[in-house]
Structure formats: C-alpha cells, structure tokens
mmCIF file of the N, C-alpha and C atoms, coordinates in Angstrom:
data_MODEL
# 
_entry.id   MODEL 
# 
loop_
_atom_site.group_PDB 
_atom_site.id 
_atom_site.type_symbol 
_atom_site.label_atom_id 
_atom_site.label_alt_id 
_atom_site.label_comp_id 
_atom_site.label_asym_id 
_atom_site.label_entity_id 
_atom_site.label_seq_id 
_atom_site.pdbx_PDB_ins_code 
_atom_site.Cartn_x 
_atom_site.Cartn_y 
_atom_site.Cartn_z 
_atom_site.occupancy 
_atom_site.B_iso_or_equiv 
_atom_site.pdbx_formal_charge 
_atom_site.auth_seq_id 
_atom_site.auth_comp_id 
_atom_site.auth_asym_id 
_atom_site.auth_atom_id 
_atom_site.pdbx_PDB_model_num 
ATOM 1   N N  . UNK A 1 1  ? -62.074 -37.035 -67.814 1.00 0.00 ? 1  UNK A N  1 
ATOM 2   C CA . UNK A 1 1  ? -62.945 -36.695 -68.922 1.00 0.00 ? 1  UNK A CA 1 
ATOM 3   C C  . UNK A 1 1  ? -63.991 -35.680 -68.432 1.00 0.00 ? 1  UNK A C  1 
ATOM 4   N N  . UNK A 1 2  ? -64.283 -34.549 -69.375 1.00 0.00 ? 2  UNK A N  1 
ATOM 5   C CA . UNK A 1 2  ? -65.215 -33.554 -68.702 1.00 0.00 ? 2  UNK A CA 1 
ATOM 6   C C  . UNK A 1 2  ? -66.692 -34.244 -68.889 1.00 0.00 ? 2  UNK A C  1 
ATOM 7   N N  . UNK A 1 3  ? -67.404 -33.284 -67.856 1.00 0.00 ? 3  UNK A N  1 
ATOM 8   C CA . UNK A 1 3  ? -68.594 -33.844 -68.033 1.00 0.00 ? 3  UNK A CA 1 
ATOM 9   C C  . UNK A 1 3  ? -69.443 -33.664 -68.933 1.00 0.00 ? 3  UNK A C  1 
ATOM 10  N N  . UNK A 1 4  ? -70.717 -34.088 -68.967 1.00 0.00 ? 4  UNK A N  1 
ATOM 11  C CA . UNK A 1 4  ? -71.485 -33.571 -70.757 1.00 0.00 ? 4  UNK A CA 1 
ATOM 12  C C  . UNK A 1 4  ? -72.058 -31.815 -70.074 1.00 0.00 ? 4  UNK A C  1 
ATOM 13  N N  . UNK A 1 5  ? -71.810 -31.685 -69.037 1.00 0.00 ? 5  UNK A N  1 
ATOM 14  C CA . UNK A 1 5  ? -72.542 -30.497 -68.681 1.00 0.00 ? 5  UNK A CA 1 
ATOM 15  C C  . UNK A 1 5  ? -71.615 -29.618 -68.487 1.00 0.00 ? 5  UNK A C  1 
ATOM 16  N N  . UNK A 1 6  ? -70.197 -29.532 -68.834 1.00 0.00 ? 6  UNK A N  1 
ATOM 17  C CA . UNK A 1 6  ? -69.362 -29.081 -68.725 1.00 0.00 ? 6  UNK A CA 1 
ATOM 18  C C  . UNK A 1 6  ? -68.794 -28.927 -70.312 1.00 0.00 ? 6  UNK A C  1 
ATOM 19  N N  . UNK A 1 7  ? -68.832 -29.581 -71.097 1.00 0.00 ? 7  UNK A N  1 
ATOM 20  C CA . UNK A 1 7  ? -68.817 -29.663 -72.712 1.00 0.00 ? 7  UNK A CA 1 
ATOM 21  C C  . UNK A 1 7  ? -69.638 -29.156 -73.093 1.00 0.00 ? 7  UNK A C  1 
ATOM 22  N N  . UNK A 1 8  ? -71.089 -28.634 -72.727 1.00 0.00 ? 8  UNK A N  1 
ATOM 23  C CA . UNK A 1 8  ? -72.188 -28.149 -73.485 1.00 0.00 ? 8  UNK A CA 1 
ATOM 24  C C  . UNK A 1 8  ? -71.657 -26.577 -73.333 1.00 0.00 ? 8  UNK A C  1 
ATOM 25  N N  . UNK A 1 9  ? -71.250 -26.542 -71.899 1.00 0.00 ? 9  UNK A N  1 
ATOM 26  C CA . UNK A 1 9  ? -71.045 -24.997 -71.927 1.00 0.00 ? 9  UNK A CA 1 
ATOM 27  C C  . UNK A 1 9  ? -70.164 -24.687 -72.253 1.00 0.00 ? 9  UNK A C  1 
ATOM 28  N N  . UNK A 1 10 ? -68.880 -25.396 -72.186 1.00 0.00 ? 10 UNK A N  1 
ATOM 29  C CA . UNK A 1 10 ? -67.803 -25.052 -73.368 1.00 0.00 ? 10 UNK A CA 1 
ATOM 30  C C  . UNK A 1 10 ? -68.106 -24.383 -74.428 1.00 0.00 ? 10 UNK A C  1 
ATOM 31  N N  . UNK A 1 11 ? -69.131 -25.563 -74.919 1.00 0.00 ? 11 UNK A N  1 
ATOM 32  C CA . UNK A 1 11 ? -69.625 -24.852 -76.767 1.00 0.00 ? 11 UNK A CA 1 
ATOM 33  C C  . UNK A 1 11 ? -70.380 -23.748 -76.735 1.00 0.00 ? 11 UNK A C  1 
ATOM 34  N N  . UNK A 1 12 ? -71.178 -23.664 -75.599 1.00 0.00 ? 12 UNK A N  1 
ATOM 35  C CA . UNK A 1 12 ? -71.837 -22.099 -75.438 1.00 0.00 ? 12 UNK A CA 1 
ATOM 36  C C  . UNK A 1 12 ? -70.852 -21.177 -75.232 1.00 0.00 ? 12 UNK A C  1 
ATOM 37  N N  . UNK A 1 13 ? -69.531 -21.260 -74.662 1.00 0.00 ? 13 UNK A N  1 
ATOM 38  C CA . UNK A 1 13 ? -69.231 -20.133 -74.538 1.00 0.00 ? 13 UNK A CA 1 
ATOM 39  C C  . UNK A 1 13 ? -68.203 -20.063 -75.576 1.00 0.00 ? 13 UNK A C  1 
ATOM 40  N N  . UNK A 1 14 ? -68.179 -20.670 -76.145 1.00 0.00 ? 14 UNK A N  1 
ATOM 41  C CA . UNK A 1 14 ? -67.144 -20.636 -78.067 1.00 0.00 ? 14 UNK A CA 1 
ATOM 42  C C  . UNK A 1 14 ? -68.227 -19.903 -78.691 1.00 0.00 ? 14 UNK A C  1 
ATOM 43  N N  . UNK A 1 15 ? -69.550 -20.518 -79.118 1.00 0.00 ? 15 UNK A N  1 
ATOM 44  C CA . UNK A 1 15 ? -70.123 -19.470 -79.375 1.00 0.00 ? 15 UNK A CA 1 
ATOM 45  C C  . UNK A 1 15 ? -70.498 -18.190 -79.519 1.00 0.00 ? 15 UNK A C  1 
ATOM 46  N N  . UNK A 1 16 ? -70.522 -17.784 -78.096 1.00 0.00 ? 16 UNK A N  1 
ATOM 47  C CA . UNK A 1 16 ? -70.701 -16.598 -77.796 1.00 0.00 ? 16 UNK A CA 1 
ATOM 48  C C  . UNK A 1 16 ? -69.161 -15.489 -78.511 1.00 0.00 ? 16 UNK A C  1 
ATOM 49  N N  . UNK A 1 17 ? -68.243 -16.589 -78.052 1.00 0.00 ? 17 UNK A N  1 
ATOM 50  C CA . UNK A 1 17 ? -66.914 -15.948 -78.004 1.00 0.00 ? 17 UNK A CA 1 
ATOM 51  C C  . UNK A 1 17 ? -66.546 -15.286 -79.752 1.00 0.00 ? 17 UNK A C  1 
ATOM 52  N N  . UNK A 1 18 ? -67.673 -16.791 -80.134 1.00 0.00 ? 18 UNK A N  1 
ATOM 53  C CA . UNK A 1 18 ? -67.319 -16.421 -82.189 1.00 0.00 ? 18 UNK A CA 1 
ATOM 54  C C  . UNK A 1 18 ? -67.956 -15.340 -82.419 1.00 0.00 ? 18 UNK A C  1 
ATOM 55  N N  . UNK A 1 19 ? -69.719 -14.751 -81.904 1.00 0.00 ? 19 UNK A N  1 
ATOM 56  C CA . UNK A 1 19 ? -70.407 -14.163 -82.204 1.00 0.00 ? 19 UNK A CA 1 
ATOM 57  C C  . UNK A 1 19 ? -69.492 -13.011 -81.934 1.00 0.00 ? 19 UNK A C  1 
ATOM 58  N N  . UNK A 1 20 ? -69.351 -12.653 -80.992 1.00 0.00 ? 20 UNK A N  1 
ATOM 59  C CA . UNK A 1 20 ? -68.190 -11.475 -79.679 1.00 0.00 ? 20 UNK A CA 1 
ATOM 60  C C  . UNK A 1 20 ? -67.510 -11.210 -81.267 1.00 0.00 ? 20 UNK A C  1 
ATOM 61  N N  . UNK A 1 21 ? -66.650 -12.195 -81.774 1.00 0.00 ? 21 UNK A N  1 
ATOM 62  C CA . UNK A 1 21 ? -65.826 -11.560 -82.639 1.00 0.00 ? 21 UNK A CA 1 
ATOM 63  C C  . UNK A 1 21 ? -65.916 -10.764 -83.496 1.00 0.00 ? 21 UNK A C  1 
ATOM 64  N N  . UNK A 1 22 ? -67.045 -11.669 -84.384 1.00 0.00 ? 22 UNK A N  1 
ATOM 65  C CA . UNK A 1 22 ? -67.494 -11.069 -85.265 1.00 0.00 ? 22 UNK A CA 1 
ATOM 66  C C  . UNK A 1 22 ? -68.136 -9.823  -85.529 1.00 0.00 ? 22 UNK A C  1 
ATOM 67  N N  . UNK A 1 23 ? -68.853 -9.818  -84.128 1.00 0.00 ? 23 UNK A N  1 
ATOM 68  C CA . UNK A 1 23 ? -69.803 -8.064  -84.078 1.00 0.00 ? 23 UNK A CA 1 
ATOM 69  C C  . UNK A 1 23 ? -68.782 -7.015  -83.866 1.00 0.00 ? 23 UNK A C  1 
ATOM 70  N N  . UNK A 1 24 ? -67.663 -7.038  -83.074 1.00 0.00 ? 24 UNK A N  1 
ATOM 71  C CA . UNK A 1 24 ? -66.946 -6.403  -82.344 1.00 0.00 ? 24 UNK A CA 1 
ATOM 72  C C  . UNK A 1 24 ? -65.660 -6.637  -83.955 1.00 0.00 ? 24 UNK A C  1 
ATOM 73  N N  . UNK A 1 25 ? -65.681 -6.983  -84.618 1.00 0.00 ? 25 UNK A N  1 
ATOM 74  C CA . UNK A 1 25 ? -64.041 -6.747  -85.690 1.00 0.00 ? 25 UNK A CA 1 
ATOM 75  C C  . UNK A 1 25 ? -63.789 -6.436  -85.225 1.00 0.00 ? 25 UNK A C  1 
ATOM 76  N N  . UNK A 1 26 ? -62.261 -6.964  -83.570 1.00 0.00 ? 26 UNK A N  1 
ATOM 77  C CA . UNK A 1 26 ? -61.604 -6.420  -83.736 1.00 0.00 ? 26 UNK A CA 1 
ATOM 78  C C  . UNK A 1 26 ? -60.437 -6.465  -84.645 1.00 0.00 ? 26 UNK A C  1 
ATOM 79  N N  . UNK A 1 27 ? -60.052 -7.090  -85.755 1.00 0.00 ? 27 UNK A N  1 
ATOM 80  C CA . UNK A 1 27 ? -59.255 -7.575  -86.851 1.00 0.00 ? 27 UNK A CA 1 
ATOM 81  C C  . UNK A 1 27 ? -59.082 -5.968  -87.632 1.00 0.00 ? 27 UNK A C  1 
ATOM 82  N N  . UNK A 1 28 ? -60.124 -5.350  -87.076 1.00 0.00 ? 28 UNK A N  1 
ATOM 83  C CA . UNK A 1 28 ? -60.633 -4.004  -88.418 1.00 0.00 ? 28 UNK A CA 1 
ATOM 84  C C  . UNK A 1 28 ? -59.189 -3.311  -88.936 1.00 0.00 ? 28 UNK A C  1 
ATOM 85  N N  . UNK A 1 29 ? -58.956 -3.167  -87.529 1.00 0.00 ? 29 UNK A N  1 
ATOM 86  C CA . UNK A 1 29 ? -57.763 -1.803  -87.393 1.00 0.00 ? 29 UNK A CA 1 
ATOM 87  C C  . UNK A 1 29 ? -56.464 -2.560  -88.290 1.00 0.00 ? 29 UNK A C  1 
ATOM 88  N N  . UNK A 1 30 ? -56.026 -4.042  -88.283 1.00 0.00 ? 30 UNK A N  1 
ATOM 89  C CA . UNK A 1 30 ? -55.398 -4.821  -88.770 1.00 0.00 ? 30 UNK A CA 1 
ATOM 90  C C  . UNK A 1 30 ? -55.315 -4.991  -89.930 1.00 0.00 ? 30 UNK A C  1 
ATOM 91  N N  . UNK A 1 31 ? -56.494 -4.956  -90.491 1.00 0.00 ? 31 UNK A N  1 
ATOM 92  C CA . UNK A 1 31 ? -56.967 -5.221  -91.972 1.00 0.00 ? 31 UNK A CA 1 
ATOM 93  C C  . UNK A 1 31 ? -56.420 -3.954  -93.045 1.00 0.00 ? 31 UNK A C  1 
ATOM 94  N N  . UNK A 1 32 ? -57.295 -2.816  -92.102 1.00 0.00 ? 32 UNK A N  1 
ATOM 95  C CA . UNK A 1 32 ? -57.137 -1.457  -92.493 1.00 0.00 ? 32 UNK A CA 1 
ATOM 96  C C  . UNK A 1 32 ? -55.235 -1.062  -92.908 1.00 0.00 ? 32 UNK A C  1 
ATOM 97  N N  . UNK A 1 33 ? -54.321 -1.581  -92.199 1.00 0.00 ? 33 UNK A N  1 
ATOM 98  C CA . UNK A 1 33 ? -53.225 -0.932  -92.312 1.00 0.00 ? 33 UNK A CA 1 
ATOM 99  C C  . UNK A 1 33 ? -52.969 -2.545  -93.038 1.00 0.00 ? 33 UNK A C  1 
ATOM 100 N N  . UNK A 1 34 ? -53.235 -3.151  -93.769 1.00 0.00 ? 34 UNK A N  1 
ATOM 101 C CA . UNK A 1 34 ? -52.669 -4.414  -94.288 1.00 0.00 ? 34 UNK A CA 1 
ATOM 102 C C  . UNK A 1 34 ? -51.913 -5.952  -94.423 1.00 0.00 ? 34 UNK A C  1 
ATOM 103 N N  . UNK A 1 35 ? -52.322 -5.316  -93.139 1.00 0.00 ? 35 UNK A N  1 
ATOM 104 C CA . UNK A 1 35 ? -52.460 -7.122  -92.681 1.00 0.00 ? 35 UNK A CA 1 
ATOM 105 C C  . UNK A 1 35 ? -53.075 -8.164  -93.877 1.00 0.00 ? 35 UNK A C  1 
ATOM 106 N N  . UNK A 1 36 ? -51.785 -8.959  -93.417 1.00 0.00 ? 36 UNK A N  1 
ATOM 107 C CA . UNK A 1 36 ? -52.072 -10.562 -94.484 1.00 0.00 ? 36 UNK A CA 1 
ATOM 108 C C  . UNK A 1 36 ? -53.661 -11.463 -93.500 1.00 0.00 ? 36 UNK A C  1 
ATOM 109 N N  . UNK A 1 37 ? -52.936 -12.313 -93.348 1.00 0.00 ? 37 UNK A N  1 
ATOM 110 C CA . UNK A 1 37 ? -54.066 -13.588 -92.834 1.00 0.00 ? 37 UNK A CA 1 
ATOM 111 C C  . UNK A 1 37 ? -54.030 -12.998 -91.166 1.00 0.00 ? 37 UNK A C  1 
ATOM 112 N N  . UNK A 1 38 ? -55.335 -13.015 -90.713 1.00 0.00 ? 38 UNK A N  1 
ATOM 113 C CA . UNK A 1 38 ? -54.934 -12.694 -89.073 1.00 0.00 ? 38 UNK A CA 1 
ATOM 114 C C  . UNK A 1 38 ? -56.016 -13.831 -88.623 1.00 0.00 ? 38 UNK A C  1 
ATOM 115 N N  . UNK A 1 39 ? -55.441 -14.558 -87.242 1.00 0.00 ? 39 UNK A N  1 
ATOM 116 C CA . UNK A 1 39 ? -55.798 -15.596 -86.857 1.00 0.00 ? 39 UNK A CA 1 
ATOM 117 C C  . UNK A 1 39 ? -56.865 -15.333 -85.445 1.00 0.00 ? 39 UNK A C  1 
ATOM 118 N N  . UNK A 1 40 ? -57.847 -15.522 -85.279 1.00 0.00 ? 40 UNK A N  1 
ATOM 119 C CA . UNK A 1 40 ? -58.573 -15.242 -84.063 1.00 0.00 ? 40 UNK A CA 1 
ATOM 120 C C  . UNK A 1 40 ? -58.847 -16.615 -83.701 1.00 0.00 ? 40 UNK A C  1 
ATOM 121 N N  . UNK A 1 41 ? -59.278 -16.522 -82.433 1.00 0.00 ? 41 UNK A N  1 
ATOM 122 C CA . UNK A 1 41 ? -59.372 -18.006 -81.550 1.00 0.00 ? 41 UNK A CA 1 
ATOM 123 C C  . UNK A 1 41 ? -60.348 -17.698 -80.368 1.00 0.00 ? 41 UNK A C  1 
ATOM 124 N N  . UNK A 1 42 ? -61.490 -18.924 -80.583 1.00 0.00 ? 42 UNK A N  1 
ATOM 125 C CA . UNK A 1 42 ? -61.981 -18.570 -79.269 1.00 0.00 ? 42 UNK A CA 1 
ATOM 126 C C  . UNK A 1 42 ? -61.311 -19.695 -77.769 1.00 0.00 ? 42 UNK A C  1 
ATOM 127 N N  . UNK A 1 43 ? -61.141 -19.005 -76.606 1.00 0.00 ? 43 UNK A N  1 
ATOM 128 C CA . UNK A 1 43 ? -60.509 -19.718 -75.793 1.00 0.00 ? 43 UNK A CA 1 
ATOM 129 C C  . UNK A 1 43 ? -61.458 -20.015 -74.970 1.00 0.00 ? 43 UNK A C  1 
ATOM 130 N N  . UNK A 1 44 ? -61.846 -20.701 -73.536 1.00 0.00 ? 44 UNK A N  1 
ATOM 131 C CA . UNK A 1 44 ? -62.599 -21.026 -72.749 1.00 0.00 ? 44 UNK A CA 1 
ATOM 132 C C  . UNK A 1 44 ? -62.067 -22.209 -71.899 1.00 0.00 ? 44 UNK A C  1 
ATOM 133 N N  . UNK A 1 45 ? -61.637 -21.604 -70.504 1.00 0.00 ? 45 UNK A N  1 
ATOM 134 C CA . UNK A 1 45 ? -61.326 -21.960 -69.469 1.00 0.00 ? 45 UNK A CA 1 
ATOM 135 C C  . UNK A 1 45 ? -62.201 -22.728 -68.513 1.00 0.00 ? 45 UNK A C  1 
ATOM 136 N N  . UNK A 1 46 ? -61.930 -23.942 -68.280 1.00 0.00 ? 46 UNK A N  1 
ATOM 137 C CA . UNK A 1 46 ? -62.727 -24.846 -67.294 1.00 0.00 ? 46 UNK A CA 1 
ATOM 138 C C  . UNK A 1 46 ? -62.114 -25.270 -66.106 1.00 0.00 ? 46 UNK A C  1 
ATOM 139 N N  . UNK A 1 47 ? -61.512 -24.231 -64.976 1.00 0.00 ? 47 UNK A N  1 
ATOM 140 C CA . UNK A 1 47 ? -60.826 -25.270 -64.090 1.00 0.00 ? 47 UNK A CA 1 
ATOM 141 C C  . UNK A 1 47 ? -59.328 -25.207 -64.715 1.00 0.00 ? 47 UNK A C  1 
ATOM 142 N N  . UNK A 1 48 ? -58.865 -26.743 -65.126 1.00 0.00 ? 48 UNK A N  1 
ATOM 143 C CA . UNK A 1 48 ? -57.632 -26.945 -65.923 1.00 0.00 ? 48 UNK A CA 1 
ATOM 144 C C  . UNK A 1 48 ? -57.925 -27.705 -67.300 1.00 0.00 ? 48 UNK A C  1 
ATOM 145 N N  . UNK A 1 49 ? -59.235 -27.864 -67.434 1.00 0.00 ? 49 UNK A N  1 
ATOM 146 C CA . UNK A 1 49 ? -60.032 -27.879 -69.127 1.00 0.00 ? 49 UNK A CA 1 
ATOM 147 C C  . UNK A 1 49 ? -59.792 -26.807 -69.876 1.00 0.00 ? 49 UNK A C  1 
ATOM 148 N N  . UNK A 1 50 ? -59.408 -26.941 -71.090 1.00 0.00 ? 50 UNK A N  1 
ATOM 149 C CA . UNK A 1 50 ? -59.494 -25.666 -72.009 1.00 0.00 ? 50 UNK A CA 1 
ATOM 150 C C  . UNK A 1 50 ? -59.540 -26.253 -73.181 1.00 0.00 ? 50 UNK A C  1 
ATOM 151 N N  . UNK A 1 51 ? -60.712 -25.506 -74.060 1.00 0.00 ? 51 UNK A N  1 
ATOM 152 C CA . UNK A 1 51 ? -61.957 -25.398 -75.363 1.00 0.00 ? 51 UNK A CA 1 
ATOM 153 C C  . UNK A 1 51 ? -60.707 -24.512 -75.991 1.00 0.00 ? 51 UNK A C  1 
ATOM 154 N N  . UNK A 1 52 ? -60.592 -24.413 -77.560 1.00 0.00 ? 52 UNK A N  1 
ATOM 155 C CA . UNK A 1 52 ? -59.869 -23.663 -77.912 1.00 0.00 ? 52 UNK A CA 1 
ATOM 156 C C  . UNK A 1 52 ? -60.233 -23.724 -79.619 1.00 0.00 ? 52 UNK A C  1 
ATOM 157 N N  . UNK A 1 53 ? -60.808 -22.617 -80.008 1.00 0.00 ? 53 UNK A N  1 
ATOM 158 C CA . UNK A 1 53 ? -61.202 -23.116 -81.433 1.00 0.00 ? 53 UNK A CA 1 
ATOM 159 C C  . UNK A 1 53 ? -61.147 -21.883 -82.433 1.00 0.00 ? 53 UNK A C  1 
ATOM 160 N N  . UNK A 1 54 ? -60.521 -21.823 -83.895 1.00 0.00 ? 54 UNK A N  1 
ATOM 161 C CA . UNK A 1 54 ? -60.111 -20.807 -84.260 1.00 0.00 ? 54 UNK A CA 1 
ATOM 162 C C  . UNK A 1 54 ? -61.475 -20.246 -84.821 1.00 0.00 ? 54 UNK A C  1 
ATOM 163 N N  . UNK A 1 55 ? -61.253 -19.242 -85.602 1.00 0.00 ? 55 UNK A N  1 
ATOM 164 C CA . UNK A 1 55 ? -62.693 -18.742 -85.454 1.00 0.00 ? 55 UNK A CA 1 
ATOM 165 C C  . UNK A 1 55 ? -62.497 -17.744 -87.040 1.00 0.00 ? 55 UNK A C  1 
ATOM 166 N N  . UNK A 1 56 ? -62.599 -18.105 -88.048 1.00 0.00 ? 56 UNK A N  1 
ATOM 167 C CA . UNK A 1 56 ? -62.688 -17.588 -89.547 1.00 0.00 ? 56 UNK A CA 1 
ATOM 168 C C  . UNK A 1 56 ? -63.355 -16.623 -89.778 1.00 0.00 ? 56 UNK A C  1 
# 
C-alpha cells in the first residue's frame, strides 16, 4: 500500500498534469481536422505505483 506521502504527490502531480493539458490543447490540432471524442489521461509513475486519471 503506498504511503500517504506518496498519494499526496500522486494527486499533485495529476494536477499539474490536468492543468499541463488544458493550457497547452494539445487536442487543438485534432479537433481542428475533426476529430470525434478524444481521450486525454493524466499518468504518474511511482517506482511500480501508477496514478492514472482521465482528464475531460
């Protein structure tokens, strides 16, 4: 089981990873030529822990 200090930063770095997305669209270029639904995900590596959360 991870630790709580190891879960906190998980969520900090999902965070960051959602914010990252959002400022940065990269979806843009996707959208632009017509793309249906496109799926982004933030990932975050611990060791052999991994955070994984989609990101709307």
């Amino acid at each position: 089981m991870p630790s709580n200090k190891s879960v906190k930063a998980a969520k900090e770095a999902l965070a960051a990873a959602r914010e990252q997305l959002r400022q940065r669209d990269y979806a843009a270029a996707l959208r632009e030529r017509g793309a249906g639904e496109i799926a982004q995900w933030g990932i975050v590596f611990d060791g052999k822990k991994v955070w994984i959360e989609r990101v709307e």
